[in-house]
Each structure stands twice: as C-alpha cells, then as structure tokens.
C-alpha positions in Angstrom: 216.4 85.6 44.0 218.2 89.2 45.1 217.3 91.6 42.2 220.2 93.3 42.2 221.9 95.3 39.4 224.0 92.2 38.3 223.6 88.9 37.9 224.1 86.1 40.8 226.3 84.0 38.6 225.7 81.6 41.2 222.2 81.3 41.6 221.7 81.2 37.8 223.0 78.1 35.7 224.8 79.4 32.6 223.5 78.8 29.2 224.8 78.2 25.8 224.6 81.5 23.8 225.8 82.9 20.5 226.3 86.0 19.5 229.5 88.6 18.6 229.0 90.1 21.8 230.4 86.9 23.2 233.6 88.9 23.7 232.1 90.8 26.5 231.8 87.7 28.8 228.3 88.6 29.5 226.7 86.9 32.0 224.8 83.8 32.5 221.7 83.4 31.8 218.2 81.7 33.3 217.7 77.9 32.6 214.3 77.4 30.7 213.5 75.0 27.3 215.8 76.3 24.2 213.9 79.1 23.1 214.2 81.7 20.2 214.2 84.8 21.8 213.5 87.6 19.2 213.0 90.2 21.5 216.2 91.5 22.3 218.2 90.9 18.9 218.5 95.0 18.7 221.1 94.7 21.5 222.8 91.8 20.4 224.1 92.3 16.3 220.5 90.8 15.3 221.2 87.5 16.0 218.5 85.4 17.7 219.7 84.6 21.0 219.5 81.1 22.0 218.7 80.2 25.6 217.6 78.2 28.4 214.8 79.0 31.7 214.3 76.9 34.3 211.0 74.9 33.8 208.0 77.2 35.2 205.4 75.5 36.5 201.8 76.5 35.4 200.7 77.9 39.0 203.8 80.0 38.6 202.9 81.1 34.9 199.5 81.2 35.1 198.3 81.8 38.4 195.7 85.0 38.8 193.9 86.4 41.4 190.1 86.9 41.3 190.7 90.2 41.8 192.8 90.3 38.3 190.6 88.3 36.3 187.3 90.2 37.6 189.1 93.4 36.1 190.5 91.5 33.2 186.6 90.2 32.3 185.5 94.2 32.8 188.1 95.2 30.9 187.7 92.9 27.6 184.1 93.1 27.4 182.3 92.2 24.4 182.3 96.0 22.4 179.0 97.4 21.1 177.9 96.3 18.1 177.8 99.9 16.9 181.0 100.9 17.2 182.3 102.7 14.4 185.9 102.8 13.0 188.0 105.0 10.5 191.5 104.5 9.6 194.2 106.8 10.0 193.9 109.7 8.0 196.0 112.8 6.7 194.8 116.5 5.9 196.1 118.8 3.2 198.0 121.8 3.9 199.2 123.3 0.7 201.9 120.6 -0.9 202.3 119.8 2.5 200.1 117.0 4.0 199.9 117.0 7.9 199.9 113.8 9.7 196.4 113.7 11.8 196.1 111.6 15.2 194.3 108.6 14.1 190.9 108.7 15.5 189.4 107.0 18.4 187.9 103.3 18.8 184.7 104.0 21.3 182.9 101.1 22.3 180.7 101.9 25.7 183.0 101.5 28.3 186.6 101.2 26.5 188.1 103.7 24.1 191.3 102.9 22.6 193.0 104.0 19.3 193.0 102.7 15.9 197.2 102.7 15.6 199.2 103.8 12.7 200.9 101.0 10.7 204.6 101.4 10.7 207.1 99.3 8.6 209.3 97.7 11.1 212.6 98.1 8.7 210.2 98.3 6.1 207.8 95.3 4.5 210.6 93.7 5.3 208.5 90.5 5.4 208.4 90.7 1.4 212.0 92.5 0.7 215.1 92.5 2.2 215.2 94.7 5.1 216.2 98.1 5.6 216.2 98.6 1.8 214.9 101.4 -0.5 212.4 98.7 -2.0 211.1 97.8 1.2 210.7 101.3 2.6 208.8 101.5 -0.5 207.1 98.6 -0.1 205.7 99.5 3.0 204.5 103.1 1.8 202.7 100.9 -1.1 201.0 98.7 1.2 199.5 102.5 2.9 202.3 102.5 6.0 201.6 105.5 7.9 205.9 105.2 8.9 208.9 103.2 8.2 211.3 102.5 10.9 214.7 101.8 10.5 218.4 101.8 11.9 221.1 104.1 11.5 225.3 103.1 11.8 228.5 105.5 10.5 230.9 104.1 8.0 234.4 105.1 8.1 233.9 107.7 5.7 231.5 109.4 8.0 228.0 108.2 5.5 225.5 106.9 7.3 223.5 103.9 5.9 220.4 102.6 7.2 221.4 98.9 8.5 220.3 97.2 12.0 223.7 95.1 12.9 227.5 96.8 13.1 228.4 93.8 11.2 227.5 92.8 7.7 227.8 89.1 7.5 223.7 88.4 8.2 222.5 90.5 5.1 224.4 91.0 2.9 227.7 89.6 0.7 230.0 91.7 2.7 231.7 91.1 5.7 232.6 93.0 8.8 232.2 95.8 10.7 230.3 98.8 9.4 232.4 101.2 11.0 235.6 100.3 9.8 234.7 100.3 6.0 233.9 103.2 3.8 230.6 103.0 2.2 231.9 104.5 -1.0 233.9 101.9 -3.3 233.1 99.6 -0.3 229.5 99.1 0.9 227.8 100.9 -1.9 229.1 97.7 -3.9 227.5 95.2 -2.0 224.0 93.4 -2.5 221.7 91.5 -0.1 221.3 88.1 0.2 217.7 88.2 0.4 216.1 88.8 -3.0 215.3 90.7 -4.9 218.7 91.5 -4.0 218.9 95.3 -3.3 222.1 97.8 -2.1 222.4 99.2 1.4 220.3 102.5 1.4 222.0 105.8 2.8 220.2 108.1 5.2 220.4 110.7 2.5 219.0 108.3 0.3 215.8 107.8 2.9 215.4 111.5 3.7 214.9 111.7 -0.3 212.2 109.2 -0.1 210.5 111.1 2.3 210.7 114.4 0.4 208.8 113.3 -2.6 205.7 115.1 -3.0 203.8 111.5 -2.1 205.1 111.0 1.0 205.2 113.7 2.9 203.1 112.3 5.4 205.2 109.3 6.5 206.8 108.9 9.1 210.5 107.6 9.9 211.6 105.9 13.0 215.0 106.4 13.1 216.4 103.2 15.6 219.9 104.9 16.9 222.2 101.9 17.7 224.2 102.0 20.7 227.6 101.5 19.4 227.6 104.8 17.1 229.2 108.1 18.5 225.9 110.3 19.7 227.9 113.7 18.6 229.4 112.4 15.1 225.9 110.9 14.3 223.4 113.4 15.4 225.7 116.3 13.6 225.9 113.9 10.4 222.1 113.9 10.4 221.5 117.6 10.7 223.4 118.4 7.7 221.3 116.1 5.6 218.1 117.5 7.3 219.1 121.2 7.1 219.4 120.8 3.3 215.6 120.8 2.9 213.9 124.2 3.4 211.6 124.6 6.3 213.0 121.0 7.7 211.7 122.4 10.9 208.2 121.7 9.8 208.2 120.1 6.6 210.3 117.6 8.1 211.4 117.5 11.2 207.9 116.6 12.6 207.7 113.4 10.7 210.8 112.3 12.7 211.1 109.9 15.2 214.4 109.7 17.1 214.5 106.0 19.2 217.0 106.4 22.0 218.4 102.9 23.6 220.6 104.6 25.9 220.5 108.0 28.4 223.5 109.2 27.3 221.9 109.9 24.1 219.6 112.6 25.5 221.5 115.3 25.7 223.1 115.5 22.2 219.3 114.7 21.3 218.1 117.5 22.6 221.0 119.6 21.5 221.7 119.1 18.2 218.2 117.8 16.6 215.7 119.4 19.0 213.2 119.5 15.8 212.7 115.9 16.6 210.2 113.8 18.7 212.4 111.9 21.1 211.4 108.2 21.9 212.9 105.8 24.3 213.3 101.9 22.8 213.5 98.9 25.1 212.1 95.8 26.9 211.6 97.8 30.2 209.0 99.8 31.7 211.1 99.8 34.8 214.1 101.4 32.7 211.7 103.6 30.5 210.1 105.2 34.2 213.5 105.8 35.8 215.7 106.7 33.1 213.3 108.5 29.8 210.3 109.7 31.6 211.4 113.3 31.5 213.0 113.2 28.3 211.0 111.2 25.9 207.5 112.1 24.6 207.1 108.6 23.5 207.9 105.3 24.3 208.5 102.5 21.4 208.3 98.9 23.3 208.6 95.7 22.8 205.2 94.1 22.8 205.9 91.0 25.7 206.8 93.5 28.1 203.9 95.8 28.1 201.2 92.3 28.3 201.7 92.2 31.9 200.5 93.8 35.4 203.3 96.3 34.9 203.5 96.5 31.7 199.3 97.1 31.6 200.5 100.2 34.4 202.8 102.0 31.8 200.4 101.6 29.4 198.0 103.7 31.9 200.4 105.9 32.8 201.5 106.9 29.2 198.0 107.6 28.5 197.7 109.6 31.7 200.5 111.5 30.5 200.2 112.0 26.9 203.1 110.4 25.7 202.7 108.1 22.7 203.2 104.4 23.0 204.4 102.5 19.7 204.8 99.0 20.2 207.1 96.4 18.4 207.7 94.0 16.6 204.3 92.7 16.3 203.8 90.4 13.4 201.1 87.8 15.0 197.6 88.6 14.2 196.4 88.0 17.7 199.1 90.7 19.0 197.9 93.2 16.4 194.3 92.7 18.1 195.7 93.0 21.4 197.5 96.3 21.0 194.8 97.8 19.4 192.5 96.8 22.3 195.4 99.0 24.2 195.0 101.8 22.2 198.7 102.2 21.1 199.8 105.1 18.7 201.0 102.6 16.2 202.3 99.2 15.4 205.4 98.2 14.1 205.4 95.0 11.9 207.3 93.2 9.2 203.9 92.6 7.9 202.2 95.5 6.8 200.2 94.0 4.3 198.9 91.8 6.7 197.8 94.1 9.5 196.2 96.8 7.1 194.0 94.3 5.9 193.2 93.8 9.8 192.8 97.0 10.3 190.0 97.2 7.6 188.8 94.1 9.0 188.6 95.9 12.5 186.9 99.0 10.6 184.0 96.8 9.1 183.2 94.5 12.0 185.6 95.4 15.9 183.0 93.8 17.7 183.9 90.4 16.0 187.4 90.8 15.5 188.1 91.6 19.3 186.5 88.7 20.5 189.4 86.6 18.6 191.6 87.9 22.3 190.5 88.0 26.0 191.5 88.3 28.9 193.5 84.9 28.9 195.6 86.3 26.5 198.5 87.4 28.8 198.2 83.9 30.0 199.2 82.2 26.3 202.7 82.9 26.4 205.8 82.5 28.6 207.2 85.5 27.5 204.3 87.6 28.4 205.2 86.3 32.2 206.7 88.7 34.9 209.0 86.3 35.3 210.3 86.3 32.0 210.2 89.7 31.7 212.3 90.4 34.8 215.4 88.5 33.4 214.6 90.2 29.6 214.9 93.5 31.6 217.8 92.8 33.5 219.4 91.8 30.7 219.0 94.8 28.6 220.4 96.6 31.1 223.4 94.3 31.1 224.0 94.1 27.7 223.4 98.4 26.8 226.0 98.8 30.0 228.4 96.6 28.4 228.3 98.0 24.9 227.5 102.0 25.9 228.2 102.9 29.5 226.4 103.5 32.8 223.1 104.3 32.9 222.9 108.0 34.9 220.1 110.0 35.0 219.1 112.7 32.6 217.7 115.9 34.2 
C-alpha cells in the first residue's frame, strides 16, 4: 500500500465505527477482527473506537530475523542477582520539597530507570475520573503525578474533563463549551460512584499547593478542540496567583501538546512549563515536536516496536524524558521499566506501586515475567498496526485542529 498522507479509500474496505466525530466523514478504516481499540480514545470524545483489520497472518505478525532476536536475547538478559533498587524519592528544601530524578536500575549490562507513578486522570480505576477524590486518591496511593485534561466552559472556567461532551460521565449532557460551568456544570454529579462534581483547574492547582503535595506532579492533557490563546492565558492567571509559581510551581507542570499549533502560544504565554508532546507516533513526535518538546508522553503499543525501540534510544540520547501511557497490565508495567521510562501513567496506581516495591525487593525475578517475545504477544504492538494507528492520528488531529506545519 502507497503511504501517503491520506487514506486510499479504495484500497482499504471501510469499517463500522462510532463516535461524535462521525460528522467529519473520516475515513475508512483497515479490515481486521472487531477490536476495542483504547489507544486513540483521546482524539475521538473517549469513546472506544470499534474496528475491523484484515486478518494478519502469523509470518506477517510475528516474523523476526536472527539478527533481531540475537539482539532481543542480549538485550533481556537475565539481571544480576545483586541489583539494587530504591523508589523515587523527594528532598527537602525549606517548605518546599524538590522532585528528585528517580534513581537508576543497574543490572551488568542494562541500566534503565525505576519510573514515577503517575495517575492517568487519577486512580481513576477506584473513583470516577478526573475528580478531586481521585487526584487524591492517587496522591494516597504515593503517585509521584496526576495527569489530567483541561476544556473551557462558556463562562471562560476551565474544568478538568477528558471528552467536549458530557454524556459518558456524568448526568449532564452536551458540549462543554457551550455551557457555563457556574449554575450549569458545577451542578452535575458523576455517574460513577462515589459520585463526585467536575473539578476546576483552580480547584487542582489548590490541591497541588497544600503543604503535602508539593512534590506532585500535574500532567496537564490540552485537548485539541480548545482555543490555544484563551486557554493558555486562563491558566496563567490561576498560576500567577501563587507567589514564586515560577519555581514553586511551575516546575511541577507538565504541558501535553497534541497538536503543533500549540507550540508557540506554549512557549509564549506559559514558558515556566515543561513542554511534552502526546501521541501514537514516533514518526509525528520526530518531525513535528523534536525541537520543541523536552519530553515525549506516548502511548505504550507504539514505542514496543523496531521504531518505536529507536525513539526510545534516541530520547535517551537526547535527554528528553519519555512517559509512557496508559499502562494498566502488569506485564507492560515490567516492560517499560525494563525501558527505563521517566514514568508511567496508569489507572492503577495501587497496583503498580506494589510492583514497583516488588521490583525493589527481588528485579531479577520480576523481569523474567517479560522477554524478548514480548513485542510478539500482541497485534497492536505490530508495525503494521501501528502504521494505520499513526496515520490515523494524523487524520483525525487534522480534521478536528488544522494542518500540521512545522514549528521552528
């Protein structure tokens, strides 16, 4: 097939798919078995995307060279049984505590990193997500960050929600946008319990400022359809309310950028913040965020395979920080630490802190539980797969923000 920067409408078979971005006519998709495709529900409202590939055979899927699996064996060697492990930590500076790197993993010939724990929308396995009980939740469990998603209500407040509409979460309906969070939103409840209200990015900063957190971090996902110049302005005024946000602050801030036309305003108006690029790509993070981003928040299928394993080498080449998402299998979580990742980002935090002291007392056993057939377990781990994911994204963040254009 042409990999060209659309899709061949007539090479692909279209597939049955459901979502509100239906109205865009987007394009057809691969055949394959009816899958639930988790991956890409940040471009698409949150709903699961249901679709079809063509049948893959295993030689297809599966097929290595010697060359690949001789470095794939060297590569997941069995680690010394005296490697020792400490969790992330922080250091005091006056009322201030410091976020430290966590430390290194060192095994003979392979050093990776113990990763942070990060809260993907908060232990939003336990509470409903992208609620003040589940950022707290997370922090409670000993999250090292909570990540979360911003949108603008018409009344120009922003609230910490992942789709534009409400209908999946809560007892509202409709868009965000076009309703005013006061005497509107700030009435409504989840549908998950214990039923909570939607959270206000005011209300998060807070949460941050007490005394015991001031060494978590917050991911701040910036969804495509909000206004870069209205929202980044709207967040400065809440952050310049804190003295010294600069450095009290500002360094615990994460800004995740979908889309290139976010960059500039980035840069402009919040230029206290770490910038890091989201997506499904590696292709699309080189060509489009390489300058701009210090750090790169991925989706975990992408980075299993041969490129994906090349970004990962580059970013650590680089120093730029790789965060990878949404990793709630216990398996992954042993496979991105083996990649030395500056932290995960699961619904489960719970879960993979008592991993991670698992991987403290004994890495040696725990890392044998993955090897190098991992990359070989999954469909979605394939290039193949990960070739229409990418081309996809692009589609879809085209449709709903603009052209990508380089960002010098």
């Amino acid at each position: 097939m042409k990999r060209s920067s659309r899709w061949n409408s007539a090479a692909v078979p279209p597939s049955s798919f459901s979502s509100p971005l239906s109205q865009h006519r987007l394009c057809p998709l691969p055949a394959l078995h009816t899958t639930r495709l988790t991956s890409l529900t940040p471009l698409v409202d949150c709903h699961l995307l249901h679709f079809t590939l063509a049948p893959v055979s295993g030689a297809i899927a599966a097929r290595a060279t010697t060359r690949y699996l001789a470095r794939a064996r060297a590569h997941y060697r069995t680690p010394s049984s005296t490697t020792r492990l400490v969790r992330p930590t922080t250091m005091a500076t006056a009322t201030v505590r410091a976020p430290v790197k966590p430390p290194l993993i060192k095994k003979g010939s392979y050093e990776g990193q113990l990763p942070s724990c990060w809260g993907h929308r908060g232990a939003s396995a336990a509470f409903p997500e992208n609620t003040l009980a589940s950022f707290e939740a997370a922090i409670r469990d000993g999250a090292e960050g909570i990540e979360s998603d911003v949108h603008i209500t018409e009344d120009s407040e922003i609230v910490m929600f992942h789709d534009p509409h409400l209908d999946r979460t809560t007892n509202g309906t409709g868009r965000i946008q076009t309703q005013k969070y006061y005497g509107v939103l700030d009435k409504l409840v989840t549908n998950k319990s214990p039923q909570q209200k939607i959270p206000t990015f005011r209300e998060t900063i807070e949460l941050l400022m007490r005394p015991d957190n001031r060494s978590v971090f917050l991911n701040i996902d910036v969804k495509v359809d909000n206004d870069p110049e209205r929202l980044f302005k709207l967040m400065h005024e809440i952050i310049a309310q804190y003295p010294d946000y600069e450095t009290v602050l500002g360094p615990r801030l994460v800004l995740g950028l979908w889309h290139p036309k976010y960059v500039e305003p980035a840069v402009r108006l919040l230029p206290y913040m770490k910038r890091a690029h989201i997506g499904l790509s590696p292709g699309l993070a080189r060509k489009y965020f390489w300058e701009a981003c210090s750090s790169f928040s991925m989706n975990f299928s992408c980075l299993v395979g041969g490129d994906g394993e090349a970004f990962r080498r580059e970013c650590k080449a680089a120093g730029k920080d790789l965060y990878v998402w949404t990793v709630n299998e216990r398996r992954e979580m042993i496979e991105a630490t083996k990649w030395g990742v500056k932290a995960i980002l699961t619904d489960r935090t719970a879960e993979f802190l008592k991993l991670r002291e698992q991987i403290e007392d004994d890495w040696p056993s725990v890392s044998r539980e993955t090897s190098w057939k991992f990359a070989y377990t999954s469909f979605w781990y394939s290039s193949l797969a990960n070739f229409f994911i990418s081309r996809y994204e692009l589609y879809v963040l085209t449709a709903t923000a603009g052209e990508f254009k380089l960002v010098r």
